[in-house]
One Martini backbone bead per residue (centre of mass of N, CA, C, O) as a GRO file, in nm:
protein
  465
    1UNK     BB    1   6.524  11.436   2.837
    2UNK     BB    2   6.697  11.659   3.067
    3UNK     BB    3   6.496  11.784   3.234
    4UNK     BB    4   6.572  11.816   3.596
    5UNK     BB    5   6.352  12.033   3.799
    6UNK     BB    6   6.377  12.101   4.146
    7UNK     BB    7   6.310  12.404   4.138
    8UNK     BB    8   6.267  12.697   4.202
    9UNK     BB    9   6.376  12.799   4.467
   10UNK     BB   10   6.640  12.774   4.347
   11UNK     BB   11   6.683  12.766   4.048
   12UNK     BB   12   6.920  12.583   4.041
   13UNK     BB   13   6.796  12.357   3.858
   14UNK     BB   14   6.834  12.217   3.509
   15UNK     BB   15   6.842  11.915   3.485
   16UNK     BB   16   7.043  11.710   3.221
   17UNK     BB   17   6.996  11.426   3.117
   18UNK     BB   18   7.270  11.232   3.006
   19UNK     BB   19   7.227  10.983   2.749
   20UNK     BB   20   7.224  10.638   2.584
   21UNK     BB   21   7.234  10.410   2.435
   22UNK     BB   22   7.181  10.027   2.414
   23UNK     BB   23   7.138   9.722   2.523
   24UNK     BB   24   7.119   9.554   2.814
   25UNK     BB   25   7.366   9.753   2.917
   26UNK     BB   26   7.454  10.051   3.133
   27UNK     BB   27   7.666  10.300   3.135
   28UNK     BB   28   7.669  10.677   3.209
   29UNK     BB   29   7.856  10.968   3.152
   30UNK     BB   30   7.881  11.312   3.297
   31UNK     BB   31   7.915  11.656   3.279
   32UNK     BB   32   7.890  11.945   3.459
   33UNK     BB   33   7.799  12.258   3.399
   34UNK     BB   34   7.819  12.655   3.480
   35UNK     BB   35   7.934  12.758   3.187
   36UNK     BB   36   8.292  12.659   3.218
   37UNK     BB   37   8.221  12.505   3.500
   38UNK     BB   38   8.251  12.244   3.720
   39UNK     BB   39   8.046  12.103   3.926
   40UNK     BB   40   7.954  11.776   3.818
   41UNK     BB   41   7.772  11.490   3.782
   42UNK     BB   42   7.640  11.182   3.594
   43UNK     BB   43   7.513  10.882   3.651
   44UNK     BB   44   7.402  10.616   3.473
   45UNK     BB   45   7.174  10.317   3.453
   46UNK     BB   46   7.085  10.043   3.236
   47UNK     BB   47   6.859   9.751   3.250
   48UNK     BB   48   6.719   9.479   3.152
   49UNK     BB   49   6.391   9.382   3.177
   50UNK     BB   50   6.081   9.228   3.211
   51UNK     BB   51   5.926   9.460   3.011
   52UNK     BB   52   6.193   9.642   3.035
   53UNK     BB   53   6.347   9.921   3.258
   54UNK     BB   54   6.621  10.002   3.446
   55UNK     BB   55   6.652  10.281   3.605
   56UNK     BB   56   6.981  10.502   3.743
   57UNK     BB   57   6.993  10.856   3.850
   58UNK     BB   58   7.283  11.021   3.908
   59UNK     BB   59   7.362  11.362   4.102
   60UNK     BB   60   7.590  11.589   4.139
   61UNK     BB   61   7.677  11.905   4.304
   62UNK     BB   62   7.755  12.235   4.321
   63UNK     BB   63   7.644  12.503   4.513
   64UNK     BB   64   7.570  12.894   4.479
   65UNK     BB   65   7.440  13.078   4.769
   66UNK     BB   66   7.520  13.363   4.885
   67UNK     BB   67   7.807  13.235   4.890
   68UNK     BB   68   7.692  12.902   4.992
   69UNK     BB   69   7.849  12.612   4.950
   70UNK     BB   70   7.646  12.317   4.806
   71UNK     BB   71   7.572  12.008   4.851
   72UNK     BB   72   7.397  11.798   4.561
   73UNK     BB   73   7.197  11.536   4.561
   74UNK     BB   74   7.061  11.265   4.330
   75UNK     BB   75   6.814  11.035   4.279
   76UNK     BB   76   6.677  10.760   4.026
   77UNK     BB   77   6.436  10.508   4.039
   78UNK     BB   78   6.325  10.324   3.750
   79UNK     BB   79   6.050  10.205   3.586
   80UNK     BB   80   5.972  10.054   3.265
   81UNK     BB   81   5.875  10.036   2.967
   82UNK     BB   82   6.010   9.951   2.660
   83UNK     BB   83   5.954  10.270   2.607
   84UNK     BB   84   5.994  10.457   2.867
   85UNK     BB   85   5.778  10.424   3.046
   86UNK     BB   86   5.649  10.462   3.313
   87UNK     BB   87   5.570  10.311   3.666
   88UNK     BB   88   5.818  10.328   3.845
   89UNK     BB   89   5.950  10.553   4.140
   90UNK     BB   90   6.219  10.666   4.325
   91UNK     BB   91   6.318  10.980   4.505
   92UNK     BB   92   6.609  11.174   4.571
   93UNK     BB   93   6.731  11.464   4.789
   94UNK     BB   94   7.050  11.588   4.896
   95UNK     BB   95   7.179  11.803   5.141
   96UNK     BB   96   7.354  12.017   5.383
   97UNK     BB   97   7.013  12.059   5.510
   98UNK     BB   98   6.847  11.868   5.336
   99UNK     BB   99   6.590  11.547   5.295
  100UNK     BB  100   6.447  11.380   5.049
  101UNK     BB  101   6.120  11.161   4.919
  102UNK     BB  102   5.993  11.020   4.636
  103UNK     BB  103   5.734  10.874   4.489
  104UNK     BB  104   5.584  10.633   4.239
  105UNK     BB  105   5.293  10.565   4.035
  106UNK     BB  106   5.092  10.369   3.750
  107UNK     BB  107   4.746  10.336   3.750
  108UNK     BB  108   4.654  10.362   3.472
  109UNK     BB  109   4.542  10.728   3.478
  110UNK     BB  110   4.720  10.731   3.764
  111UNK     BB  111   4.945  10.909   3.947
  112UNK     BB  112   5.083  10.786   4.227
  113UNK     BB  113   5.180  10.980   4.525
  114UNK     BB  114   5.468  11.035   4.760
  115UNK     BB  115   5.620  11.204   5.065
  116UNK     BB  116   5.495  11.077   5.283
  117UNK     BB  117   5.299  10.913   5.602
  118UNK     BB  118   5.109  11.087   5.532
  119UNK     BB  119   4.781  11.156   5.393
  120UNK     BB  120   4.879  11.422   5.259
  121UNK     BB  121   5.115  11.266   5.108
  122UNK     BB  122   4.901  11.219   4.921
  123UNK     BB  123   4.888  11.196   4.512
  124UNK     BB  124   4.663  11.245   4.255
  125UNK     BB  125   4.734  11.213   3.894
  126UNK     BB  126   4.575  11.286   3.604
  127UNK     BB  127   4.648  11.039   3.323
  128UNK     BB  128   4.644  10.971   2.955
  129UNK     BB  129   4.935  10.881   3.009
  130UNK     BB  130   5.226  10.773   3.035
  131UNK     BB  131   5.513  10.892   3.152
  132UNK     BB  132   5.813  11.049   3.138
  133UNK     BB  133   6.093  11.097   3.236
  134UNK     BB  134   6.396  11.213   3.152
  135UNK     BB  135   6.566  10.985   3.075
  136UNK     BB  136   6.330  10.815   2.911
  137UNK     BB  137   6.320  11.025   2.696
  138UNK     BB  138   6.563  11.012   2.598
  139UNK     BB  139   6.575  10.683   2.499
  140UNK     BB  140   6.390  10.724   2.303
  141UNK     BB  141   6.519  10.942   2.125
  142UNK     BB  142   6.753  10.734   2.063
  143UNK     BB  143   6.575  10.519   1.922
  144UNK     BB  144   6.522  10.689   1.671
  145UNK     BB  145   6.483  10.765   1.337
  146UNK     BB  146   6.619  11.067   1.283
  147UNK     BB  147   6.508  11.356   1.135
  148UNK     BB  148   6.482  11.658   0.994
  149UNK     BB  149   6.162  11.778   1.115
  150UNK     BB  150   6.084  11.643   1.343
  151UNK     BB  151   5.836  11.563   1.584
  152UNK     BB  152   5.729  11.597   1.965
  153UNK     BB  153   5.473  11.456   2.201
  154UNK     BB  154   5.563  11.446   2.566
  155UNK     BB  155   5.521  11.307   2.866
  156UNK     BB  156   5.653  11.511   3.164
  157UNK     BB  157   5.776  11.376   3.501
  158UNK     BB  158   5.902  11.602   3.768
  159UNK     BB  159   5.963  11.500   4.084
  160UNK     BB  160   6.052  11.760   4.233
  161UNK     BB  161   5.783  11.929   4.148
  162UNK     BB  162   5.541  11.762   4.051
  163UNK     BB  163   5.525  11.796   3.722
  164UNK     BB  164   5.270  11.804   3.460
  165UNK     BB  165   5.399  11.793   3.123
  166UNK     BB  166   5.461  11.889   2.761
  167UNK     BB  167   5.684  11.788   2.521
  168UNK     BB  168   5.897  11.957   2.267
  169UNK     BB  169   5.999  11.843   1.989
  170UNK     BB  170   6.278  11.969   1.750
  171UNK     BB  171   6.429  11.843   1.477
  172UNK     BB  172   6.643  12.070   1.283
  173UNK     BB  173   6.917  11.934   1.285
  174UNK     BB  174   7.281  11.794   1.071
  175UNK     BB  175   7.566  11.768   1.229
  176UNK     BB  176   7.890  11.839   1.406
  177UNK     BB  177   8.081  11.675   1.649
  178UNK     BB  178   8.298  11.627   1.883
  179UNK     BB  179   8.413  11.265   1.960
  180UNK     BB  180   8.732  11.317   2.063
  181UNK     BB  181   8.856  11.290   1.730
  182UNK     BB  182   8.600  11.335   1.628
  183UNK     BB  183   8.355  11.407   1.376
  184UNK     BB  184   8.020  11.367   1.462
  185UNK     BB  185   7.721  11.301   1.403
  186UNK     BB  186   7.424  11.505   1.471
  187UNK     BB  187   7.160  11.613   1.610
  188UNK     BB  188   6.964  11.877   1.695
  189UNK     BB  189   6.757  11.935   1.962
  190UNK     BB  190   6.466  12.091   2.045
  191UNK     BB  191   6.329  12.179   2.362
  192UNK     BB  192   5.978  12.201   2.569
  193UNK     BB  193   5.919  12.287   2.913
  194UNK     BB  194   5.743  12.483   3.075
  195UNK     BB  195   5.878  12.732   2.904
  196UNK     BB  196   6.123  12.588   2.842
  197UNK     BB  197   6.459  12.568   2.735
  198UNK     BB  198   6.643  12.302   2.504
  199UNK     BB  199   6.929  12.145   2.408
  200UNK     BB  200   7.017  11.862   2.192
  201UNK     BB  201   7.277  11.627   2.095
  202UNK     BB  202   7.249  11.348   1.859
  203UNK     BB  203   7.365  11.063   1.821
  204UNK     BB  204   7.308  10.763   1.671
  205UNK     BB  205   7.585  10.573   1.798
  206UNK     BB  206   7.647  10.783   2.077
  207UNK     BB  207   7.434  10.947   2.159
  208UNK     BB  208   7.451  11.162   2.407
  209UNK     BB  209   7.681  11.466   2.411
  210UNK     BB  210   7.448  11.708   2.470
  211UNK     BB  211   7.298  11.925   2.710
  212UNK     BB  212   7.104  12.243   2.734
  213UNK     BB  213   7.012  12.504   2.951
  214UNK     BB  214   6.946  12.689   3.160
  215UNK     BB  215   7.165  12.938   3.309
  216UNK     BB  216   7.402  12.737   3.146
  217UNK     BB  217   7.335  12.462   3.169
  218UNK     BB  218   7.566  12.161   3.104
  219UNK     BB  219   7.567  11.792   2.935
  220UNK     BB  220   7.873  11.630   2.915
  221UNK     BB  221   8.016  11.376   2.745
  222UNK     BB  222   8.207  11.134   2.952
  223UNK     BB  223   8.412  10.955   3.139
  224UNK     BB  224   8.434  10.864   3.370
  225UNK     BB  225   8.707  10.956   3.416
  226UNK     BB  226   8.617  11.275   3.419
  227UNK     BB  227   8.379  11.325   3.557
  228UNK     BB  228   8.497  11.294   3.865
  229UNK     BB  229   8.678  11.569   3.778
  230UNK     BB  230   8.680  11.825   3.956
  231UNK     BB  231   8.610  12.100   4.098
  232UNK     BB  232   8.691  12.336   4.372
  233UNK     BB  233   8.624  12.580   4.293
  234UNK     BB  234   8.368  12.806   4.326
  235UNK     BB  235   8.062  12.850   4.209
  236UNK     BB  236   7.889  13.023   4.118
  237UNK     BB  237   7.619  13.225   4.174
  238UNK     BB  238   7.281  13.182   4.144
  239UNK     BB  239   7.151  13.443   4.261
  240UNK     BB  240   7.272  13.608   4.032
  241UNK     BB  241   7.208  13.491   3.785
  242UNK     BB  242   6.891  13.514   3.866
  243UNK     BB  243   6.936  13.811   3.834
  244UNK     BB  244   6.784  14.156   3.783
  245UNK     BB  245   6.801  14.444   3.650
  246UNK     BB  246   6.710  14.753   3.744
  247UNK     BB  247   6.558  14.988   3.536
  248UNK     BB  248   6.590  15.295   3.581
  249UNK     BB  249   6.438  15.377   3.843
  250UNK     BB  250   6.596  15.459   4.185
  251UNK     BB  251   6.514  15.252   4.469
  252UNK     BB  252   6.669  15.298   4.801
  253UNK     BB  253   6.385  15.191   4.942
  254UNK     BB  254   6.173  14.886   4.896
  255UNK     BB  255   6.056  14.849   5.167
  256UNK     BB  256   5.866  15.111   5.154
  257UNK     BB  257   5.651  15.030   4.934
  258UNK     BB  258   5.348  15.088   4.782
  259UNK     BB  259   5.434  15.179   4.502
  260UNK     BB  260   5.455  15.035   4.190
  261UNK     BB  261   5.596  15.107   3.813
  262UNK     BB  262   5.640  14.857   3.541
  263UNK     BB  263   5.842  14.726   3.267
  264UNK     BB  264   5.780  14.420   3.073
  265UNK     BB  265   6.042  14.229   2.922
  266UNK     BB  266   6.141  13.893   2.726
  267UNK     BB  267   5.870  13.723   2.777
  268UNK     BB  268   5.596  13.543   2.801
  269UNK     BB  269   5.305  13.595   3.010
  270UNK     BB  270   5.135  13.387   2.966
  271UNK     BB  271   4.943  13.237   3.246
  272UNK     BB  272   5.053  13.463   3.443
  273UNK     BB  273   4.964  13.594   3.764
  274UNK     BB  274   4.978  13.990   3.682
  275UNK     BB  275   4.637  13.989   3.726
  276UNK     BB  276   4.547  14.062   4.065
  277UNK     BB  277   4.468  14.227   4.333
  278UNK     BB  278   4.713  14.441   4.368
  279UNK     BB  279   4.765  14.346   4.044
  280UNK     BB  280   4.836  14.547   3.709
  281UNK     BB  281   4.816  14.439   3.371
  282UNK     BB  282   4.938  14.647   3.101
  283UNK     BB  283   5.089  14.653   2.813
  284UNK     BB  284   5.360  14.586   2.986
  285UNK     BB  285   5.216  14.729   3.292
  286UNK     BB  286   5.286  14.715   3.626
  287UNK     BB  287   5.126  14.727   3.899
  288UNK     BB  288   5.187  14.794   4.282
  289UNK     BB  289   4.958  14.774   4.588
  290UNK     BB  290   4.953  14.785   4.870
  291UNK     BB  291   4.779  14.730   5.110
  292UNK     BB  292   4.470  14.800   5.316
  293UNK     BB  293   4.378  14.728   5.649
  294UNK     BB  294   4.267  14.938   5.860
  295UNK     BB  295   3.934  14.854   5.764
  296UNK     BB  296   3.891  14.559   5.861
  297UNK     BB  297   3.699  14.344   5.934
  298UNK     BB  298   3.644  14.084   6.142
  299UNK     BB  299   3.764  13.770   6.154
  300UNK     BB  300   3.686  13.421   6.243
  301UNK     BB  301   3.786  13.174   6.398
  302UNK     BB  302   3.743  12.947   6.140
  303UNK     BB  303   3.777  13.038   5.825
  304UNK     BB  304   3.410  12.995   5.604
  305UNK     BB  305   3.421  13.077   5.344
  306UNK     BB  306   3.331  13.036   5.039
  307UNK     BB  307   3.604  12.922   4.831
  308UNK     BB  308   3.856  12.829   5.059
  309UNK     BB  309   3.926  12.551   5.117
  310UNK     BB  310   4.166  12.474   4.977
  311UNK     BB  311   4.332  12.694   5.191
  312UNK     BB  312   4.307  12.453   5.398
  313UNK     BB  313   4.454  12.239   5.303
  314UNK     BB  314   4.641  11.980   5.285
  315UNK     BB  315   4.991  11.916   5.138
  316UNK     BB  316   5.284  11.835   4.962
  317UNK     BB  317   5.476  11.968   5.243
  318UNK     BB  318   5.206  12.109   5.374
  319UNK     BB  319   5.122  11.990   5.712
  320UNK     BB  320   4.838  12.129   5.863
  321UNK     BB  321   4.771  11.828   6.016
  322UNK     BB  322   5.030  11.796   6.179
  323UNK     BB  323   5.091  11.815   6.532
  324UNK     BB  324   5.305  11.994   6.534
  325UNK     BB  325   5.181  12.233   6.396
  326UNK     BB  326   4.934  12.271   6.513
  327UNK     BB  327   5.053  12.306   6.786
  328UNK     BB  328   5.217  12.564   6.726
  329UNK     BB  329   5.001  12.725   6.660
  330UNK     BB  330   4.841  12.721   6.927
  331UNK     BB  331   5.087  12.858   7.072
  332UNK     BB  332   5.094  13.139   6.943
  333UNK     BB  333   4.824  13.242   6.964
  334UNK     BB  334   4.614  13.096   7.195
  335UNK     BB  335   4.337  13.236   7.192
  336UNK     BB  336   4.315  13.382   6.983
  337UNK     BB  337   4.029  13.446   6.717
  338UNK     BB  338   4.155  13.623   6.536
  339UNK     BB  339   4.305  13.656   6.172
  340UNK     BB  340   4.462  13.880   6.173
  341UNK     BB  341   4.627  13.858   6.427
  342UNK     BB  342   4.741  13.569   6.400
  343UNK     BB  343   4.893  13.617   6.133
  344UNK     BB  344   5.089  13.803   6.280
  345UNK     BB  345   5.188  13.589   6.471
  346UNK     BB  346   5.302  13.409   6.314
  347UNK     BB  347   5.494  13.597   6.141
  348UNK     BB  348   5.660  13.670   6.377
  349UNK     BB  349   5.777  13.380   6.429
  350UNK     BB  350   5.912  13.324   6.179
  351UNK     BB  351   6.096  13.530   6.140
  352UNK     BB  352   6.243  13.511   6.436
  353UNK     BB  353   6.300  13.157   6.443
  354UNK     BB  354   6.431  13.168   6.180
  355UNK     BB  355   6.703  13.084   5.989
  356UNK     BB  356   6.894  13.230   5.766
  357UNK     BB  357   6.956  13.012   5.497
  358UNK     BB  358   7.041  12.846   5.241
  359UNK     BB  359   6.857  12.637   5.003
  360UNK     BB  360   6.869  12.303   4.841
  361UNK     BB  361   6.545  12.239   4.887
  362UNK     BB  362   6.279  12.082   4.959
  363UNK     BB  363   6.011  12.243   5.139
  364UNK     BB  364   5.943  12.127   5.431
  365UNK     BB  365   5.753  12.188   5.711
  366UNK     BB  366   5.838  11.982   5.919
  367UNK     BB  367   6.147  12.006   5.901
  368UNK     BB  368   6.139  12.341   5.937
  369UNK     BB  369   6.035  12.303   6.248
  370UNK     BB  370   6.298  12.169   6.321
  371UNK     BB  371   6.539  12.331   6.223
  372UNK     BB  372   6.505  12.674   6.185
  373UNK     BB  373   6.577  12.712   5.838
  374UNK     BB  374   6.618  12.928   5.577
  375UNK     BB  375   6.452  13.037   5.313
  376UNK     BB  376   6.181  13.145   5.201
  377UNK     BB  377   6.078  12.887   5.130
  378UNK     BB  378   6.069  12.837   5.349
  379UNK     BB  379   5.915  13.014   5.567
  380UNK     BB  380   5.629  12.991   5.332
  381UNK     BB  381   5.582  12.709   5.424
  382UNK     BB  382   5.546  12.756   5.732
  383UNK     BB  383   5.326  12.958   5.735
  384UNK     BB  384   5.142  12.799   5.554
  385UNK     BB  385   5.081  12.568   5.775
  386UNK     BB  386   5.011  12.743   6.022
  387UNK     BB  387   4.782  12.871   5.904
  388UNK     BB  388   4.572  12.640   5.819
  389UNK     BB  389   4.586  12.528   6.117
  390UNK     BB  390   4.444  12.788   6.203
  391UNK     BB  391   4.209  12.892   5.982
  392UNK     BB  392   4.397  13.048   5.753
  393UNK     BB  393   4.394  13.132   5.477
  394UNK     BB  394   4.635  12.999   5.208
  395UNK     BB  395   4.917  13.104   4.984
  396UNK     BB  396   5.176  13.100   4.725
  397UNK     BB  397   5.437  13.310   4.620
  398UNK     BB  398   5.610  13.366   4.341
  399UNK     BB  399   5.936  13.597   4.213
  400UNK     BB  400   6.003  13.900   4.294
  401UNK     BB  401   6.252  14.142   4.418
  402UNK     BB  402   6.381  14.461   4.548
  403UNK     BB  403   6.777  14.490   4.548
  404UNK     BB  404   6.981  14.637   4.494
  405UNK     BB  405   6.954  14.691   4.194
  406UNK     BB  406   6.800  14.398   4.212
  407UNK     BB  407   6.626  14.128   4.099
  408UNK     BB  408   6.506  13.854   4.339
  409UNK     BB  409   6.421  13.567   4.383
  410UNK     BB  410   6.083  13.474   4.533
  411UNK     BB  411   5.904  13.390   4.852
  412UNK     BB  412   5.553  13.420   4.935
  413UNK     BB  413   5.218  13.541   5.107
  414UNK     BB  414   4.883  13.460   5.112
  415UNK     BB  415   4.631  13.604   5.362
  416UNK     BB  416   4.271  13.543   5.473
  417UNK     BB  417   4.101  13.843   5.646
  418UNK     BB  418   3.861  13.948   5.470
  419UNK     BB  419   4.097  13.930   5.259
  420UNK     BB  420   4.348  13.949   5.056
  421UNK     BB  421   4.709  13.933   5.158
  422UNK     BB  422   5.047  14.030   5.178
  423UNK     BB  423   5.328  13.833   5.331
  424UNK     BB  424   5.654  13.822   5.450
  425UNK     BB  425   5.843  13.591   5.633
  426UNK     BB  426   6.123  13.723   5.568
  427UNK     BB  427   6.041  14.033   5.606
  428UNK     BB  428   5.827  14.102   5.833
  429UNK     BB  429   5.542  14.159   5.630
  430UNK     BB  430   5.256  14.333   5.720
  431UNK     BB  431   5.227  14.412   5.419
  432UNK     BB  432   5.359  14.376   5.174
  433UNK     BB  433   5.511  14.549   4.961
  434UNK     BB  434   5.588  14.653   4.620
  435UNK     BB  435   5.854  14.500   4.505
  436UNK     BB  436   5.673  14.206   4.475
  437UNK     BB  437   5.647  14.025   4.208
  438UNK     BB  438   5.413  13.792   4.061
  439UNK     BB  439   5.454  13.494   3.868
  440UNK     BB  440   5.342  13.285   4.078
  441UNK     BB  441   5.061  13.035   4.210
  442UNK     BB  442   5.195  12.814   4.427
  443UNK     BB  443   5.350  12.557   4.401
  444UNK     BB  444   5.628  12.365   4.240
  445UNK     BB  445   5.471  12.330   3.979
  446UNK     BB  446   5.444  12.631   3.939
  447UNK     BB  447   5.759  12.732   3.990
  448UNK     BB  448   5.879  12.595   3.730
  449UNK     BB  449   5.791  12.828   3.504
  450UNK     BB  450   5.996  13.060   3.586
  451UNK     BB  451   6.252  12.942   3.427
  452UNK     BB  452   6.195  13.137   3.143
  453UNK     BB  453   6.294  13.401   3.293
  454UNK     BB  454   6.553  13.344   3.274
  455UNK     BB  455   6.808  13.565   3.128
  456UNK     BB  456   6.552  13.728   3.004
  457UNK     BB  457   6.396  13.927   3.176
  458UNK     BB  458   6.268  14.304   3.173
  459UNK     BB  459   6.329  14.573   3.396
  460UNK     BB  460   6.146  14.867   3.449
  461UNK     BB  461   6.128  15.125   3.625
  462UNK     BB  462   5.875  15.423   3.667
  463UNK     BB  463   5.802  15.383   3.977
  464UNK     BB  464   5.804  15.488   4.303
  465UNK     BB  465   5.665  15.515   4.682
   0.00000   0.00000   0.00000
């Protein structure tokens, strides 16, 4: 498939590996579009090894959040077998802010995943077959005499978000597509991952031509000197394209809101954490209420309440066993042993201390507590390992939030205090407000989910206060 996934953090990448067939050896080149603009472009290598294929799949690309353009590279080189199933990877991610580094392997039932030095950056992925990355699926689907009407249910492994789930592909039909001077057949391939969708023109003779997804992001087949010759003027803002307009009733100051309730529509919501907790979701109608702390009876660091576990524990990216987080959680809280004082003592200090600045990159905690900057998804993520190391569960939560009258894409936090708490330490709120609307919860896995409500997505205010 074409979808490298990046994480919803930025919503940024919807990247389409498109590759070709090919015989021994190839490289292929494509330009990336975000709209009719180009921003970047994408180099694949594929080498005939014994058993299989070294595949490395190179991709430049510039982007505008928030007004500031960004380079982001990614790199990925795996080995495969015969058929373009993974065996094993490593994943790169540069960009002007931060850089990430992914690896694993395939071991029988097993995908073993590494993030980082620590044994918590270490992860275990149970599977019944080994999976395909996005390369690896294009050049199988390259490789078969396709016609109109087939379909394919193909394990799908995206490293930037460590997620894995069934690629649906299905062959529409057989078109036809100018490449170079002529008109040559294309088949069109429908596929969806994640509840995202995106679409493939696949030549029988010349491999992928073009593929589109999300966002509007598109890759099309072009020669080195062409992939190459990129756009200098800015970018798109990403942050504006996958920004939802609110519709209906005007809310002056969204920071100040306990109550809100909207109409939802335009994407099937199954699946979405939208009932539960502060919101209730009934018949496309959210309410949210900001929650009430005043009457909390006070619980004692470390909370230790049965089936909260889990929320406790280091996972990749968010090391709260690592010395220097538990160290500096240690330092802001001080002697406090209350959970309620500690989460608002923790916000309080990330909220202050981080210098916010769009961030296109995969947020690790212990990176961010370096830099002391980023966006949401930073803030968000060092929250989370500081609660924990503290000994008060966290979860992530990520989805929308209403700013200038229209909703932007946004992550911010629960934490156990007594109950579950909404939070959010990008605007010092604690209880945040009621205008963040909850679409995912969970890491990146969970978060690149939310790419389906992109450019779909319709929200109506009906009331607020």
């Amino acid at each position: 498939m074409r979808k490298h996934i990046s994480s919803l953090v930025f919503l940024v990448m919807a990247v389409l590996t498109s590759v070709t067939a090919f015989a021994d050896s190839r490289e292929e080149w494509a330009g990336i579009y975000l709209g009719k603009q180009k921003i970047g472009y994408e180099h694949i290598a594929v080498k005939e090894i014994p058993g299989g294929f070294n595949i490395t799949d190179y991709m430049t690309a510039r982007i505008s959040m928030l007004g500031t353009v960004q380079g982001l590279n990614t790199k990925t080189s795996s080995m495969t077998d015969g058929s373009y199933r993974l065996k094993s990877f490593h994943f790169s991610m540069r960009s002007g802010f931060a850089d990430s580094e992914i690896s694993g392997s395939v071991d029988g039932n097993t995908l073993r995943l590494k993030t980082g030095p620590e044994p918590s950056d270490m992860k275990n992925m149970k599977i019944d077959e080994a999976p395909f990355l996005a390369s690896g699926a294009d050049l199988y689907l390259q490789g078969l005499k396709l016609k109109a009407g087939d379909s394919f249910d193909l394990p799908l492994f995206d490293p930037a978000s460590l997620s894995l789930d069934r690629m649906k592909v299905k062959v529409e039909s057989l078109e036809r597509m100018k490449a170079g001077d002529a008109l040559v057949p294309v088949y069109r391939l429908h596929e969806s991952y994640a509840g995202i969708e995106g679409t493939d023109w696949i030549s029988p003779e010349l491999g992928t031509l073009k593929s589109s997804g999300p966002m509007g992001f598109t890759f099309v087949k072009e020669t080195r000197a062409q992939a190459m010759d990129l756009n200098t003027s800015s970018p798109p803002d990403i942050t504006a394209l996958t920004s939802v307009t609110a519709e209906g009733m005007a809310v002056a100051d969204p920071r100040s809101l306990s109550f809100m309730k909207v109409k939802l529509g335009g994407i099937d919501f199954a699946g979405m954490p939208l009932d539960g907790g502060r919101q209730s979701f009934s018949g496309g109608i959210l309410t949210v209420e900001k929650e009430d702390i005043s009457s909390l009876k006070p619980v004692k660091l470390p909370v230790s309440e049965p089936g909260l576990e889990r929320f406790l524990r280091p996972q990749p990216f968010v090391e709260s066993e690592d010395p220097e987080i538990a160290g500096k959680a240690r330092e802001i809280i001080g002697q406090d042993n209350d959970a309620l004082d500690a989460a608002k003592k923790l916000l309080d200090w990330v909220c202050g201390n981080l210098r916010n600045y769009p961030s296109a990159g995969i947020p690790d905690a212990v990176e961010v507590l370096h830099s002391l900057s980023g966006d949401c998804n930073e803030h968000a993520t060092l929250y989370l390992a500081l609660a924990r190391a503290a000994g008060i569960p966290a979860r992530m939560d990520s989805g929308l939030v209403l700013m200038d009258g229209r909703f932007y894409y946004h992550a911010w936090n629960e934490v156990y205090v007594g109950k579950w708490v909404t939070v959010d330490p990008t605007f010092g709120q604690f209880p945040a407000d009621a205008s963040h609307i909850r679409l995912a919860e969970g890491g990146l896995d969970k978060q690149v989910k939310l790419l389906k409500a992109v450019g779909k997505l319709r929200i109506t205010v009906l009331g607020a206060k």
